[in-house]
py3Dmol code that shows the C-alpha trace and the ligand (Angstrom):
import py3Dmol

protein = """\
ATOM      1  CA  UNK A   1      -0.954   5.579  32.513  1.00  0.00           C
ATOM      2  CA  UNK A   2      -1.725   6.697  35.933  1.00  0.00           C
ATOM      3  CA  UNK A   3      -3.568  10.486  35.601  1.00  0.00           C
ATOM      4  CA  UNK A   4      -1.323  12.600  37.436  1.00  0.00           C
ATOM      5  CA  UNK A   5      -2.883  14.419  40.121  1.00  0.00           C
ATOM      6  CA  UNK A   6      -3.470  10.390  41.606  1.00  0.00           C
ATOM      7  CA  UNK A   7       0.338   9.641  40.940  1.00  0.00           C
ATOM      8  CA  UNK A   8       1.137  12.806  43.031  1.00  0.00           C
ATOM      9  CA  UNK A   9      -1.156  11.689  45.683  1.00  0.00           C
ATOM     10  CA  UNK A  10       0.878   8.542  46.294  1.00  0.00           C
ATOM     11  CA  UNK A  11       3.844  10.476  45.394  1.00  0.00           C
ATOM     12  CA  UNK A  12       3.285  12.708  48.432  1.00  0.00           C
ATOM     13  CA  UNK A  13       2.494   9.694  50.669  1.00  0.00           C
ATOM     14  CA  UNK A  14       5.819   8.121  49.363  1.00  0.00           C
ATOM     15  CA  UNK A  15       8.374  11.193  49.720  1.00  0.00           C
ATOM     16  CA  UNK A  16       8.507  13.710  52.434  1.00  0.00           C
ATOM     17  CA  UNK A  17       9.394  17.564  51.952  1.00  0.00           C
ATOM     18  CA  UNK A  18      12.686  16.625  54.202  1.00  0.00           C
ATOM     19  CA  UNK A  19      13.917  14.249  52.265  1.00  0.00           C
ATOM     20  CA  UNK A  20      13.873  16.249  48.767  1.00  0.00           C
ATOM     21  CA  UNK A  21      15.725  19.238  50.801  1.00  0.00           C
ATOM     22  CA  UNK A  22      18.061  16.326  51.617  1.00  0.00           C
ATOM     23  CA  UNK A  23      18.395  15.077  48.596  1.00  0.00           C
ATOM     24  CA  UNK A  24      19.001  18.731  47.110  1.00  0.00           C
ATOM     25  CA  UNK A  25      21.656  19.144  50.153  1.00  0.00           C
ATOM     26  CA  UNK A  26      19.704  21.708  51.690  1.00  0.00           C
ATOM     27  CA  UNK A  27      18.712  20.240  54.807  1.00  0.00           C
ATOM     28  CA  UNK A  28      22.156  21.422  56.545  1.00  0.00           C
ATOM     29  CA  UNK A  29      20.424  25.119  56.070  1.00  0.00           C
ATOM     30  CA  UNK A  30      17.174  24.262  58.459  1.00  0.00           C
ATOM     31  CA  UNK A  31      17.112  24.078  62.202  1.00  0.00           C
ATOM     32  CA  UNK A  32      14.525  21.413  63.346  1.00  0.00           C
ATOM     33  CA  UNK A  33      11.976  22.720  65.974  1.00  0.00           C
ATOM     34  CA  UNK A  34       9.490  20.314  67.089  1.00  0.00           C
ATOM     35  CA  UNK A  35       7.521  19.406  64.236  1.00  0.00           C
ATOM     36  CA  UNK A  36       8.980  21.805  61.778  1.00  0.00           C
ATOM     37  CA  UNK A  37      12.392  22.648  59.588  1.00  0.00           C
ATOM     38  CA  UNK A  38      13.323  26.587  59.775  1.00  0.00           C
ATOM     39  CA  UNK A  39      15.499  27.930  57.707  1.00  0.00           C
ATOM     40  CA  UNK A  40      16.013  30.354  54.781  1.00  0.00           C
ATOM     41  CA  UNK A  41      13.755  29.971  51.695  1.00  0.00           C
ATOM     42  CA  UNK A  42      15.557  27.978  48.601  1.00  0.00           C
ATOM     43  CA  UNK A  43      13.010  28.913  46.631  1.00  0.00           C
ATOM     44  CA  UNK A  44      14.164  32.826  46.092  1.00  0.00           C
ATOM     45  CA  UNK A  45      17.864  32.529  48.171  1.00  0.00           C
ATOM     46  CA  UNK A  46      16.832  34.573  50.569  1.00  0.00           C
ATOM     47  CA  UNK A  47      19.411  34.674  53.799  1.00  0.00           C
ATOM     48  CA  UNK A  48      16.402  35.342  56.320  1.00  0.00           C
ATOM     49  CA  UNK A  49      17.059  32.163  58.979  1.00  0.00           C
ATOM     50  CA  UNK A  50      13.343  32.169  59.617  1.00  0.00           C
ATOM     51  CA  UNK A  51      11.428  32.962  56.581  1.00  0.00           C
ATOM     52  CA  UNK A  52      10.852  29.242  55.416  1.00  0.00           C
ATOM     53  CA  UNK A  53       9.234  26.660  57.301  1.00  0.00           C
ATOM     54  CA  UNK A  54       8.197  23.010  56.368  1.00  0.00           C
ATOM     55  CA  UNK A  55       5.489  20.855  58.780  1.00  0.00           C
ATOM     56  CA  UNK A  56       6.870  17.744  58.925  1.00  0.00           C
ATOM     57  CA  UNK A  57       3.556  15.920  60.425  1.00  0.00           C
ATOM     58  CA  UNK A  58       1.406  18.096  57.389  1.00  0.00           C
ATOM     59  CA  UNK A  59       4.054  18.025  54.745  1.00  0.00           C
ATOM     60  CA  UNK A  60       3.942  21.465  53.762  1.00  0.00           C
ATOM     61  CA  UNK A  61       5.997  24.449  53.564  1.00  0.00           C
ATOM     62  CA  UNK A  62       5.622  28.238  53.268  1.00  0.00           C
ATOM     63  CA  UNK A  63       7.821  31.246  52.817  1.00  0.00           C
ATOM     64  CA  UNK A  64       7.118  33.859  54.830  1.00  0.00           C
ATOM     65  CA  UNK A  65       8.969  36.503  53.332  1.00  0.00           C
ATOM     66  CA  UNK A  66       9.431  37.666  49.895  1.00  0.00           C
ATOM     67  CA  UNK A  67       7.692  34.368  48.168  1.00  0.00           C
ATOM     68  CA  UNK A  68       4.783  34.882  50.659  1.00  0.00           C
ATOM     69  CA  UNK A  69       4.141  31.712  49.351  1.00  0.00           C
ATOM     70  CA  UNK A  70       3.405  27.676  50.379  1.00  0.00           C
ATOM     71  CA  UNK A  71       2.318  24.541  49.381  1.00  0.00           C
ATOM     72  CA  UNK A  72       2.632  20.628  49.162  1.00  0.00           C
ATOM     73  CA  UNK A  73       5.533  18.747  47.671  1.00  0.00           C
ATOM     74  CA  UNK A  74       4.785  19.514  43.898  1.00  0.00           C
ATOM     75  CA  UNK A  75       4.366  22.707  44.243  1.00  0.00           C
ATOM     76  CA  UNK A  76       8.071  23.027  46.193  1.00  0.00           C
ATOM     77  CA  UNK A  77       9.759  21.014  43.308  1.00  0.00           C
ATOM     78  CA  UNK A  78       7.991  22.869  40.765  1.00  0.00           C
ATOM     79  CA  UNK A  79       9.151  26.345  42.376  1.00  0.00           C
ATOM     80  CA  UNK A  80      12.402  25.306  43.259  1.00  0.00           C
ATOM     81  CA  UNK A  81      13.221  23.878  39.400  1.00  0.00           C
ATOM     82  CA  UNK A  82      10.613  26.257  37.960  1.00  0.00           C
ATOM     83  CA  UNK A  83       9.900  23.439  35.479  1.00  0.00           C
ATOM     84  CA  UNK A  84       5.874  21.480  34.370  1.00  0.00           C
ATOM     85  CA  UNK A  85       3.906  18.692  36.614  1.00  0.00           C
ATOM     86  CA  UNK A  86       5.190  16.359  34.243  1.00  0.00           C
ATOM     87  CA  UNK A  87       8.761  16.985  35.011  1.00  0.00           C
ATOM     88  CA  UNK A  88       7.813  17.341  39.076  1.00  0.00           C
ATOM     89  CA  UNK A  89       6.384  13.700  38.250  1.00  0.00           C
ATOM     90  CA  UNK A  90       9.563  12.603  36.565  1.00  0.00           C
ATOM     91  CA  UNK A  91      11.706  13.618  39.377  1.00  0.00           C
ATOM     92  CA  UNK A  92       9.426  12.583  42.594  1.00  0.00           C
ATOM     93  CA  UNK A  93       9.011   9.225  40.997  1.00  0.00           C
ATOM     94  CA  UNK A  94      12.845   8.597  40.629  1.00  0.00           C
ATOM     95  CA  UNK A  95      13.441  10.093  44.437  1.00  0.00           C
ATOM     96  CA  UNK A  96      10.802   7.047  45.085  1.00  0.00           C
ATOM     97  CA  UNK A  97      12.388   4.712  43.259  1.00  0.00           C
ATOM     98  CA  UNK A  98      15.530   5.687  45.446  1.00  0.00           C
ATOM     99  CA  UNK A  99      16.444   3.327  48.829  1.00  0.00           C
ATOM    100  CA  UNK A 100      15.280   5.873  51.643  1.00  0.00           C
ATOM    101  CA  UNK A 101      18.648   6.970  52.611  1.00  0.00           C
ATOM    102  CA  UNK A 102      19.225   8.092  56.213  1.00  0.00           C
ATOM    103  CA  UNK A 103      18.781  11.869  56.576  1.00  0.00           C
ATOM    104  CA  UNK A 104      21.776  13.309  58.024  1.00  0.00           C
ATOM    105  CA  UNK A 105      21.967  17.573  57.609  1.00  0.00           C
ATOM    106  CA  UNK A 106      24.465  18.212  55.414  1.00  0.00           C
ATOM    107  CA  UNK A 107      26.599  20.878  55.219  1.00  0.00           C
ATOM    108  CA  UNK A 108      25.191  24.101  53.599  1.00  0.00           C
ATOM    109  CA  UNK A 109      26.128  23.854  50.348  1.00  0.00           C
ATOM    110  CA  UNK A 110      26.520  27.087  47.653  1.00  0.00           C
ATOM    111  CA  UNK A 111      22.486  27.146  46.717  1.00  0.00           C
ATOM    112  CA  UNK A 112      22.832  28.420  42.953  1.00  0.00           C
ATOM    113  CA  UNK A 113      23.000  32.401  43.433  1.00  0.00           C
ATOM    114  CA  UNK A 114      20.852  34.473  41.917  1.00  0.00           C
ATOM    115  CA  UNK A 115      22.430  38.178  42.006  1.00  0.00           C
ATOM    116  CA  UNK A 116      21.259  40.859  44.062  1.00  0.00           C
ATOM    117  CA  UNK A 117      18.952  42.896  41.778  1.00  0.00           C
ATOM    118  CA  UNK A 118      18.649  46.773  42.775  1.00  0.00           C
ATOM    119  CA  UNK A 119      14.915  48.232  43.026  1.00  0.00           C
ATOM    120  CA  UNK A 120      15.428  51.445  41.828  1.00  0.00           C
ATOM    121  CA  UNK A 121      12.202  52.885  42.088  1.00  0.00           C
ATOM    122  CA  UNK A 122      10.380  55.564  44.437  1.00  0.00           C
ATOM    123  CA  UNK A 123       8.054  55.091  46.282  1.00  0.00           C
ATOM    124  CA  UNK A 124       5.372  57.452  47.769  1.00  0.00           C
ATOM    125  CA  UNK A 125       6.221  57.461  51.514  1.00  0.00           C
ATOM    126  CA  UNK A 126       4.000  59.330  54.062  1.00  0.00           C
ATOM    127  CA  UNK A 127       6.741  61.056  56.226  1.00  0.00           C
ATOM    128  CA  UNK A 128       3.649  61.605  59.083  1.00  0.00           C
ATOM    129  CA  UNK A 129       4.212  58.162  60.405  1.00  0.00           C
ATOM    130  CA  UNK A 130       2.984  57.048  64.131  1.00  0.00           C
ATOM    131  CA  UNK A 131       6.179  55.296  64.285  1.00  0.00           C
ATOM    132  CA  UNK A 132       8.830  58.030  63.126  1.00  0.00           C
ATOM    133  CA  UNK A 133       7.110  60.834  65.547  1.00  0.00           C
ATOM    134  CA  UNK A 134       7.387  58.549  68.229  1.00  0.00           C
ATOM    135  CA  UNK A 135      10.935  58.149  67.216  1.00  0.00           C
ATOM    136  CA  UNK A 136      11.319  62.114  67.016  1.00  0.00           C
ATOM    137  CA  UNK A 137      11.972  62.310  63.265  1.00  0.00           C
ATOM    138  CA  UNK A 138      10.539  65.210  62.128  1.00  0.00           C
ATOM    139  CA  UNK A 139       8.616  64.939  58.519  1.00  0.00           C
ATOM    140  CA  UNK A 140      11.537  67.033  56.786  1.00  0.00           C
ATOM    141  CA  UNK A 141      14.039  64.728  57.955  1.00  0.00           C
ATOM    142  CA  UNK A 142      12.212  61.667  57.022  1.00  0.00           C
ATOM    143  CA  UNK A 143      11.565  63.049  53.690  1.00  0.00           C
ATOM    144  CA  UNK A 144      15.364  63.700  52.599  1.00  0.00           C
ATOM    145  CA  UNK A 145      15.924  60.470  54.162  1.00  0.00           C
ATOM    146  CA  UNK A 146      13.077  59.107  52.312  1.00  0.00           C
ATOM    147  CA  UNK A 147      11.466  57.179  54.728  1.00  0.00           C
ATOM    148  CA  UNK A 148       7.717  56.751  55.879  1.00  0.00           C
ATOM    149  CA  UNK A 149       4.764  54.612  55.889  1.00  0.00           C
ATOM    150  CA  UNK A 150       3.764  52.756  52.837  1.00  0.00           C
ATOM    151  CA  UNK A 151       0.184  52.977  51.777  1.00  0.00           C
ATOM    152  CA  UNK A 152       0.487  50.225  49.192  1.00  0.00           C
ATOM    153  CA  UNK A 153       0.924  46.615  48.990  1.00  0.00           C
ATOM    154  CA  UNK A 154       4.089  44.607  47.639  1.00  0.00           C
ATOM    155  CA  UNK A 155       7.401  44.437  49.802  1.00  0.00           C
ATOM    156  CA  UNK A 156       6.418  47.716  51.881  1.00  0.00           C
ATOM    157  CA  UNK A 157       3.304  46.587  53.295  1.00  0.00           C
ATOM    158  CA  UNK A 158       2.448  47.025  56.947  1.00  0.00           C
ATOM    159  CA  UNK A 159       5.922  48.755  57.309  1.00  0.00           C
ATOM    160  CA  UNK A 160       7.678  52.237  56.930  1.00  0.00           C
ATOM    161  CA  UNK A 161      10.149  52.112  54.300  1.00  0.00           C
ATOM    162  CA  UNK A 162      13.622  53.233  54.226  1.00  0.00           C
ATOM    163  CA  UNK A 163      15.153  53.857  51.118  1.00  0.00           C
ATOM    164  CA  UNK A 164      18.629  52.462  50.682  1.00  0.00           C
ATOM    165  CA  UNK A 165      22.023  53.487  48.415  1.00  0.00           C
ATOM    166  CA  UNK A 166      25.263  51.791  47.973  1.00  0.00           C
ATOM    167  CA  UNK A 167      28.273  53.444  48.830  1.00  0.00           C
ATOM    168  CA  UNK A 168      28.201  55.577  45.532  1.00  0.00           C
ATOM    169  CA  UNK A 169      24.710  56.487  45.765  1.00  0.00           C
ATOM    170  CA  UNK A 170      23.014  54.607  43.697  1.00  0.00           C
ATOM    171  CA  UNK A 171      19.056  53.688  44.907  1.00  0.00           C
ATOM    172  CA  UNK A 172      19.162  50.001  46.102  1.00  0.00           C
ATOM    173  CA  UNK A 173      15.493  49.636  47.023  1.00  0.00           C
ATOM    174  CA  UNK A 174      14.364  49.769  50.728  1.00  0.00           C
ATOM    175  CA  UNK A 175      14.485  48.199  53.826  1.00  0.00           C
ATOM    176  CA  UNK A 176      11.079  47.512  55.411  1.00  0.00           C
ATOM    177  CA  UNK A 177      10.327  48.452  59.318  1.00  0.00           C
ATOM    178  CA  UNK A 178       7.440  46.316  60.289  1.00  0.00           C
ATOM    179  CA  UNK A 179       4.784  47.431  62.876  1.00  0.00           C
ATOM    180  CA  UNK A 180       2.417  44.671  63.046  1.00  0.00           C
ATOM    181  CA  UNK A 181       3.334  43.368  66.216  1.00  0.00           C
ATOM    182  CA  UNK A 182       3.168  40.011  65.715  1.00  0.00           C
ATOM    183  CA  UNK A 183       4.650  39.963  62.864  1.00  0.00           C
ATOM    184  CA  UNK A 184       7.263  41.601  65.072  1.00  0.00           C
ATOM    185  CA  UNK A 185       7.705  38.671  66.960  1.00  0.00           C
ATOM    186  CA  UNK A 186       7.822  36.088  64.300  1.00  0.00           C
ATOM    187  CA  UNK A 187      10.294  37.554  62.107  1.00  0.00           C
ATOM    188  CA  UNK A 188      11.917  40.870  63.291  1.00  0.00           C
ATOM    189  CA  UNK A 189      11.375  43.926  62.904  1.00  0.00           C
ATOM    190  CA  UNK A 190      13.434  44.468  59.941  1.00  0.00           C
ATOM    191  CA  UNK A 191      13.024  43.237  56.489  1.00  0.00           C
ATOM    192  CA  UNK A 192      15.549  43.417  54.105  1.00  0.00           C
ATOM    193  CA  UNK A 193      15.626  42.773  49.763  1.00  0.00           C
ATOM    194  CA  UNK A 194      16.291  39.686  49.021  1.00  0.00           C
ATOM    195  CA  UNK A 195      20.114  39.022  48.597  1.00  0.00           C
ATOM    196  CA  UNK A 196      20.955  42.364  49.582  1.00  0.00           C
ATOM    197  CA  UNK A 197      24.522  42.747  50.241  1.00  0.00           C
ATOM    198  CA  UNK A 198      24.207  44.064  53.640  1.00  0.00           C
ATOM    199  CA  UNK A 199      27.545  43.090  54.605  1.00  0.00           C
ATOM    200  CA  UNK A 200      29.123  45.552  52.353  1.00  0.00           C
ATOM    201  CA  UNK A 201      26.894  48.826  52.815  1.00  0.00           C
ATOM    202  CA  UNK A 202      26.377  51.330  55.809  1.00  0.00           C
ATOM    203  CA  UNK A 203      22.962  53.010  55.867  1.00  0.00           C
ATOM    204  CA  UNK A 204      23.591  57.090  54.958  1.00  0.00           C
ATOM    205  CA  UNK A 205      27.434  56.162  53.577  1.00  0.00           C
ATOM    206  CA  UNK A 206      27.020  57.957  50.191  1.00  0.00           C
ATOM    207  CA  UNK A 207      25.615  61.023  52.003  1.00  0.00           C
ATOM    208  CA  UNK A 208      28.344  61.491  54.535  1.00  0.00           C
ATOM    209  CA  UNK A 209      31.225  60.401  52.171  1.00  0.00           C
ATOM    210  CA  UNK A 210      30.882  63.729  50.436  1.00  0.00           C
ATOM    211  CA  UNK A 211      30.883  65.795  53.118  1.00  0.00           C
ATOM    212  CA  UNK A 212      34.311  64.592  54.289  1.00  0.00           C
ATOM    213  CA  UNK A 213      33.663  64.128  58.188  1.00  0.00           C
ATOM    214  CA  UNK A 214      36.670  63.963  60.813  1.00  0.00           C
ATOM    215  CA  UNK A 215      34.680  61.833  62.860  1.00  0.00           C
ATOM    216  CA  UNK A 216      31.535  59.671  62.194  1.00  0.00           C
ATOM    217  CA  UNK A 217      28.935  57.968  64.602  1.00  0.00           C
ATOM    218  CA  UNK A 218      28.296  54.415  64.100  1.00  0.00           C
ATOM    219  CA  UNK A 219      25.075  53.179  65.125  1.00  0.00           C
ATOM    220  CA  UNK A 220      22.626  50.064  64.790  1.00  0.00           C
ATOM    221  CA  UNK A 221      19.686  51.409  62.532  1.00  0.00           C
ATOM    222  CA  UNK A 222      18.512  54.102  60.592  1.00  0.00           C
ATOM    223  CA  UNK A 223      16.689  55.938  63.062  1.00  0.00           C
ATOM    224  CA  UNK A 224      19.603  56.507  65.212  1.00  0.00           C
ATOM    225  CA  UNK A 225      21.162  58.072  61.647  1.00  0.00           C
ATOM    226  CA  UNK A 226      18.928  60.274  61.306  1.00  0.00           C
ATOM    227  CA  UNK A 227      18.197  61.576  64.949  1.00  0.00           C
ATOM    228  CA  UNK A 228      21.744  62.279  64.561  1.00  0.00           C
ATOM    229  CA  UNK A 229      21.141  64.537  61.608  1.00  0.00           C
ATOM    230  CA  UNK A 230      18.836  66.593  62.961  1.00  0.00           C
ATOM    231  CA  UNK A 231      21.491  68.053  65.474  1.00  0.00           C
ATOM    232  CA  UNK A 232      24.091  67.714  62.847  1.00  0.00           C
ATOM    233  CA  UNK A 233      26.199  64.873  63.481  1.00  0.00           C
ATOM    234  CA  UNK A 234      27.186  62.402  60.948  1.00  0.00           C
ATOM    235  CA  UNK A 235      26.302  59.113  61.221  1.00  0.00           C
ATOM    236  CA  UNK A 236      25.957  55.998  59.536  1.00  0.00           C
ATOM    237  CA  UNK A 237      24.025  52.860  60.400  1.00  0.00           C
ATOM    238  CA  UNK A 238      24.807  48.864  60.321  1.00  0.00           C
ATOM    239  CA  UNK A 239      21.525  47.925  59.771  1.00  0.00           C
ATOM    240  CA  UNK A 240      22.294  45.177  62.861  1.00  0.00           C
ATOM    241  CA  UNK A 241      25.056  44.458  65.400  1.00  0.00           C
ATOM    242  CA  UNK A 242      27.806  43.051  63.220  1.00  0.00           C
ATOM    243  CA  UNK A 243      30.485  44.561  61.525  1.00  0.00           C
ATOM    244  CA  UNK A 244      31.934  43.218  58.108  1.00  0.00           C
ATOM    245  CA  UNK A 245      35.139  43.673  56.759  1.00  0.00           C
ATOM    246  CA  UNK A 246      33.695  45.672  53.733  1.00  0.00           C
ATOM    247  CA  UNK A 247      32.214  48.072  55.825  1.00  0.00           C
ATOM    248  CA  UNK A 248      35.006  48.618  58.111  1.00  0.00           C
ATOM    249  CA  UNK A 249      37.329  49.472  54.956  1.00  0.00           C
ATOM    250  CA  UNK A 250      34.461  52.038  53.920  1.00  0.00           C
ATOM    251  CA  UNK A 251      34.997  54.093  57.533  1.00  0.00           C
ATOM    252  CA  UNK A 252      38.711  53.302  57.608  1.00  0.00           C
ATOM    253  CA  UNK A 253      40.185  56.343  57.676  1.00  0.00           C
ATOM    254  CA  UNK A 254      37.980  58.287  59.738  1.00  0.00           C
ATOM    255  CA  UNK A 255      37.331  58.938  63.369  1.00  0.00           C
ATOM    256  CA  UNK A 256      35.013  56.438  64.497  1.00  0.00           C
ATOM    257  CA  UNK A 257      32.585  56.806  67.620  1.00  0.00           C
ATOM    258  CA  UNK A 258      30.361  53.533  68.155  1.00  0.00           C
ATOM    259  CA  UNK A 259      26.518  53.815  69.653  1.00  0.00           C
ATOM    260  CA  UNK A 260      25.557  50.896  70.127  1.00  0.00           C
ATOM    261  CA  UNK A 261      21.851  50.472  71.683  1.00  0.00           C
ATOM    262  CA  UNK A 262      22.546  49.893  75.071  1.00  0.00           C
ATOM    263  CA  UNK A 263      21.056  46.775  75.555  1.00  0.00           C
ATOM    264  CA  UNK A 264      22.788  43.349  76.533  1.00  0.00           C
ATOM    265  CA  UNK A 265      22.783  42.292  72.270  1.00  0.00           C
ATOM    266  CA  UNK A 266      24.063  46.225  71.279  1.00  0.00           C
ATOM    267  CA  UNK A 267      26.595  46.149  74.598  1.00  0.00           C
ATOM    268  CA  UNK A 268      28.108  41.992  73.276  1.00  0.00           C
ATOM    269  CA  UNK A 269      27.893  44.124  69.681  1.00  0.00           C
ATOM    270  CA  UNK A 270      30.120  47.073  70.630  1.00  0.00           C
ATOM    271  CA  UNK A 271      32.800  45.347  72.373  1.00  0.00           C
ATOM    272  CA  UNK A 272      32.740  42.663  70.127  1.00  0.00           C
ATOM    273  CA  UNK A 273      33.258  45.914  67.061  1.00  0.00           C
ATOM    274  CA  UNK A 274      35.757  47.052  69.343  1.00  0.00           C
ATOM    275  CA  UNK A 275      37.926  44.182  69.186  1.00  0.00           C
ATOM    276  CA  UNK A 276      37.524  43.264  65.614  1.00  0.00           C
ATOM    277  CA  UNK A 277      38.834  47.278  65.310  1.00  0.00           C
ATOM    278  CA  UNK A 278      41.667  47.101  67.730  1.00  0.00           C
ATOM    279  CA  UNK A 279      44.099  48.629  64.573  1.00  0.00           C
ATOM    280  CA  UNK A 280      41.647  51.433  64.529  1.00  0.00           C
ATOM    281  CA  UNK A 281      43.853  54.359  64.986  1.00  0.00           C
ATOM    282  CA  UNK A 282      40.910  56.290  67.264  1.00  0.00           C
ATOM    283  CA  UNK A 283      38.025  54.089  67.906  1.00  0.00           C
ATOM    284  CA  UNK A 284      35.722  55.704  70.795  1.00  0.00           C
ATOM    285  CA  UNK A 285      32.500  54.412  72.389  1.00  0.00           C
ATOM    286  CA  UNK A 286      29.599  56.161  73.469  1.00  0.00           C
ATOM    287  CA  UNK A 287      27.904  55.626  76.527  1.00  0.00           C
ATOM    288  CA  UNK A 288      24.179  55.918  76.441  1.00  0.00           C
ATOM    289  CA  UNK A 289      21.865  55.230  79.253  1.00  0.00           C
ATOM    290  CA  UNK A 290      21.251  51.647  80.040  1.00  0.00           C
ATOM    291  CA  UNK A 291      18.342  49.554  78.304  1.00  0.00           C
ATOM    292  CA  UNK A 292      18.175  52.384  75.694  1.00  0.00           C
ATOM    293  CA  UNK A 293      18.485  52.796  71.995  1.00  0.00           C
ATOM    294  CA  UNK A 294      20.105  56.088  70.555  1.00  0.00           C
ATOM    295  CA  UNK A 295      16.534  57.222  69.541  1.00  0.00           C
ATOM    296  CA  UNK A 296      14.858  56.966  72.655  1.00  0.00           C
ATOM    297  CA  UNK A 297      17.013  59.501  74.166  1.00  0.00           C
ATOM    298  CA  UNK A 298      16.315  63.654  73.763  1.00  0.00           C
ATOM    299  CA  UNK A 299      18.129  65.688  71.231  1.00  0.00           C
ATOM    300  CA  UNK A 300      20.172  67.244  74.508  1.00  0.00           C
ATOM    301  CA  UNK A 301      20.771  63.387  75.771  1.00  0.00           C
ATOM    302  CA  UNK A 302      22.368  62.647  72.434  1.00  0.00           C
ATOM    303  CA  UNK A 303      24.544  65.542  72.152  1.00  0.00           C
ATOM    304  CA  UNK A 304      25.680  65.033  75.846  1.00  0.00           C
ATOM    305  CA  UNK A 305      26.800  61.631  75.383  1.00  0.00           C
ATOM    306  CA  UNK A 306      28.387  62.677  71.902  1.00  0.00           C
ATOM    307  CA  UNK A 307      30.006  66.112  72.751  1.00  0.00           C
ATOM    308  CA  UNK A 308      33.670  65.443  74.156  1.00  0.00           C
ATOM    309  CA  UNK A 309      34.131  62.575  72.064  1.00  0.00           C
ATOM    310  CA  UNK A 310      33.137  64.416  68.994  1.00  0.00           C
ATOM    311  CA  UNK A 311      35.086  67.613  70.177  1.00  0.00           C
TER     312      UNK A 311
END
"""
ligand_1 = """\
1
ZN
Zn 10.818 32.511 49.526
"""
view = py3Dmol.view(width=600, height=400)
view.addModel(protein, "pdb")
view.setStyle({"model": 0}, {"cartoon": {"style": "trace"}})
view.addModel(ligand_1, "xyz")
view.setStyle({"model": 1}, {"stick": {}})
view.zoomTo()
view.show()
């Protein structure tokens, strides 16, 4: 018998990353670009476009995001099927045994699901953040809207944290604000859980469904929500530009106003919102000056562009 860390080295020459995410049909979920597959991580179902990247040329992959993990072949298989070298063996052996088939992307198929699992925990956020004075939120507003810099390591990391609810208040776990900036520009500056429904929750829902609000603001992210707050108007975020059914049937009845950030992806966002909400019975948009967000403006800019369509 051949010891198996010398099968696995001819194993690895034999099969290619590519062609076990073929042969799993998960190819069709990567974007090639130039020597490397993009695309979101198999390994925990994540929906992050970006967060899992294979080298071709080196045959290896990592997941950025909430694996924060990489490797060689073996250790893929043996993540992805959680099972012992032995059974990696068994299976890379039988792929090699298999007539290299012509790798064609196939179309994404349903990845087995893992369900969304709620963090319910707190977490000690420091409401004095760089980043949330800069965006005028004052520490008492951060704090009921328990969000500020993590000090510790995990998810949170390098970011602010924003706690999220579902619609009927229940603690979700948080949404992650990164500020190294080139971390930035690789992935965002958001973060989200992994699996997190997004497409059926509205940041700040469960607080402003009790309070029974004629009209409501929608904007892009939290910060917008809560400058919002601090000169009392209600507002809920989409944590991004689109809006799903789900969360249009939350606001449904209500007066909507949309503030989008008024640049070119927040202006294609609002008047693609508007159209999707042409049955709205009274569906108004805010006008904010050009190339900014809601948060960069003053407390006075805010209410200005708000006022008539609020009153
Ligand atoms: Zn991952």
């Amino acid at each position: 018998m051949i010891p198996a860390h010398r099968s696995f080295r001819r194993l690895k020459r034999l099969i290619s990353i590519e062609q076990v995410l073929a042969h799993r049909g998960l190819l069709g979920r990567c974007r090639r670009q130039r020597d490397s597959l993009v695309g979101p991580c198999p390994i925990h179902h994540g929906d992050n476009p970006r967060a899992f990247v294979v080298s071709r040329s080196k045959n290896l992959w990592r997941c950025f995001t909430a694996c924060d993990a990489g490797g060689d072949l073996v250790e893929l298989v043996r993540r992805l099927d959680q099972c012992s070298y032995s059974q990696v063996a068994d299976y890379l052996s039988s792929l090699a045994r298999e007539p290299l088939r012509i790798v064609v992307p196939i179309e994404p198929t349903h990845a087995p699901t893992k369900p969304f699992s709620p963090f319910r925990r707190r977490l000690p956020l420091d409401p004095e953040a760089d980043l949330l004075r800069h965006k005028q939120i004052r520490p008492h507003t951060a704090r009921r809207f328990e969000t500020g810099r993590y000090h510790g390591r995990g998810f949170l990391r390098d970011a602010i944290g924003v706690r999220l609810h579902d619609p009927q208040a229940n603690p979700i776990g948080y949404a992650a604000r990164r500020l190294d900036p080139q971390q930035i520009r690789r992935y965002g500056k958001w973060k989200f859980p992994p699996r997190l429904p997004k497409n059926q929750l509205l940041y700040n829902f469960h607080r402003v469904r009790t309070r029974h609000p004629q009209a409501l603001v929608i904007v892009e992210c939290p910060w917008g929500v809560m400058r919002l707050h601090q000169i009392a108007i209600p507002a809920v975020a989409l944590l991004g530009t689109h809006l799903a059914p789900a969360q249009h049937q939350l606001i449904r009845p209500l007066r909507i106003i949309l503030m989008m950030d008024a640049d070119p992806a927040g202006k294609k966002a609002a008047s693609r919102i508007c159209r999707q909400m042409h049955a709205h019975p009274d569906l108004s948009v805010a006008s904010i000056p050009d190339g900014l967000d809601p948060d960069e403006l003053t407390d006075d800019q805010l209410a200005a562009s708000l006022r008539h369509l609020l009153f």
